[in-house]
N, C-alpha and C positions, 0 to 999 in steps of 0.2 A: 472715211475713217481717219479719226484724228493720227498723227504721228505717235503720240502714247501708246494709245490702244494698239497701232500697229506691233511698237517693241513688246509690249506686254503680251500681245500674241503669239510671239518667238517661244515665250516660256510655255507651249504647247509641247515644241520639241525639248527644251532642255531651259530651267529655269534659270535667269541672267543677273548678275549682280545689277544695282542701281546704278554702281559708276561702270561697267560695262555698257549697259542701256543708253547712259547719258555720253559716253565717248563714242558709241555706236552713233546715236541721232546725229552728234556734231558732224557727222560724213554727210549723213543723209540730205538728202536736197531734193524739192519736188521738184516732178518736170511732168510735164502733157504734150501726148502724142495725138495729132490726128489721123483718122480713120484713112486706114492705108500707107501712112508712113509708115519706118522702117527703124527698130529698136538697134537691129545689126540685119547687119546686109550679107549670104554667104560672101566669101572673101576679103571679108573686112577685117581687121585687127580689133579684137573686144578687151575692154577694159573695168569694165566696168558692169555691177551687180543690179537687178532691178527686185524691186516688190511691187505686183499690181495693186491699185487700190479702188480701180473703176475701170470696165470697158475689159474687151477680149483683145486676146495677144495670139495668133495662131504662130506656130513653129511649122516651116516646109524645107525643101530640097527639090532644086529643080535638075531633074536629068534628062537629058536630051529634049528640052524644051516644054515637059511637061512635071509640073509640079506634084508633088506627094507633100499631103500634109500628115506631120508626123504625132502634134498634140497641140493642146487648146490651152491658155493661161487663161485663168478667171480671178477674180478679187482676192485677195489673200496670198495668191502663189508666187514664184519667183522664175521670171521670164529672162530668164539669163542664160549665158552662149558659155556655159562651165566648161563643157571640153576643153573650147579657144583658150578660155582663161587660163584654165589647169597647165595645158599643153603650150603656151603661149604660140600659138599655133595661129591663121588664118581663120574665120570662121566655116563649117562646110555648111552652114542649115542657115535659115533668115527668120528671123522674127520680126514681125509687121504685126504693127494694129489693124483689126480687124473692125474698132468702133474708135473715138475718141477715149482716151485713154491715159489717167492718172494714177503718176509711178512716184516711187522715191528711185533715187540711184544715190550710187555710193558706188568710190573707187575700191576693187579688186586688191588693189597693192596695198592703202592704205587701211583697209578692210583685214588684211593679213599682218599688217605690221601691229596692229593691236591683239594680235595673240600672244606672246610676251606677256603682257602687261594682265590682257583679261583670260586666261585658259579656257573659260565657259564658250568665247568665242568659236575657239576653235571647234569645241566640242560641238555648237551649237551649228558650226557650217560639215562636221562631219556626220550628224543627226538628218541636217536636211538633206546631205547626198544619200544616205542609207535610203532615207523615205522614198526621193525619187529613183532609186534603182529600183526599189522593191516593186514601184508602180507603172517602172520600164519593163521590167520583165513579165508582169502579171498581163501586162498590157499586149505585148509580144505574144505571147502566149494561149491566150483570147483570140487574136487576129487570125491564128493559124489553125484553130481546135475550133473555132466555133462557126458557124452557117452566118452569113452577113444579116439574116434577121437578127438572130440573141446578139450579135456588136450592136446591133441599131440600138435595141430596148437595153443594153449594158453602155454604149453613150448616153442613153436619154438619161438613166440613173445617176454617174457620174457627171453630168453636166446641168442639172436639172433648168430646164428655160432658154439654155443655149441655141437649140435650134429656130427659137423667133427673133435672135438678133445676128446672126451671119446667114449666109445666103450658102443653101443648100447644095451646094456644087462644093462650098468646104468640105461637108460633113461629109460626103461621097466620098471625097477623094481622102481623109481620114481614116472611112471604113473601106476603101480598095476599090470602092465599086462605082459604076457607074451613076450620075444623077438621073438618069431613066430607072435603074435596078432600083434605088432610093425610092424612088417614088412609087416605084412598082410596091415595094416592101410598104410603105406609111400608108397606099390604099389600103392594103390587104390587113392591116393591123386595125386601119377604120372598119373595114366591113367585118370584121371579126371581133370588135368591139371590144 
């Protein structure tokens, strides 16, 4: 995905003026991660904003030496450590690529100091926190109302392909459950066709 088409995909959520887009891109900078580095690390100080544009981003928290993965970045979404940002806080979650993995990033601060200048901006990083609450709480919600099959076939839907390129001990531990239960549940969905 060209850099263009990325900003012109912004105007999904809220459409950008041209010299917002073009002061926007000047931030933007590609970088690539390989499979298994670390975007932010918990306890690290974040600075800075990302956009995927290739490869999986998994978000986890590890307590008492076992990891909980919380949610999955794929192409288009933004695998950024907002709390830290917001809160200028510590980070408490890690985000690691999961494949090799090309991002833009763009600094937080300098990201914010063009609000002033472009209003859409702002409008347009308060559009994408809307969206991802809305799909933190939907998500919450699911995890605790539904039997760990319907999460399975409601990851497979939201994530479609996902599960042939990370190794299924993520997805498990995403959906709560054991990678033995996992696989108990994807026979039982083959033999039931």
């Amino acid at each position: 995905m060209e850099l263009e088409d990325l900003l012109n995909a912004f105007d999904r959520y809220l459409p950008l003026t041209q010299k917002a887009k073009s002061d926007l891109q000047n931030l933007m900078e590609p970088i690539t991660f390989q499979k298994n580095e670390y975007l932010v690390r918990s306890g690290d100080r974040a600075s800075d904003c990302f956009v995927l544009v290739e490869g999986v981003v998994r978000v986890f928290f590890n307590a008492d030496g076992t990891e909980y993965n919380k949610t999955f970045f794929v192409p288009g979404m933004f695998p950024t450590a907002l709390t830290a940002l917001i809160s200028n806080e510590p980070a408490k979650i890690s985000f690691q690529a999961l494949t090799k993995c090309s991002l833009y990033r763009f600094s937080y601060r300098e990201f914010r100091n063009l609000f002033e200048e472009h209003r859409c901006l702002e409008s347009l990083l308060l559009r994408v926190l809307e969206d991802m609450w809305i799909k933190k709480e939907a998500q919450e919600i699911r995890m605790v109302t539904n039997n760990a099959t319907t999460n399975y076939l409601l990851f497979q839907k939201e994530y479609p392909g996902l599960e042939n390129l990370i190794p299924q001990y993520h997805i498990a531990s995403h959906l709560g459950i054991t990678p033995i239960q996992l696989s108990r549940i994807r026979a039982q969905l083959s033999k039931d066709g």
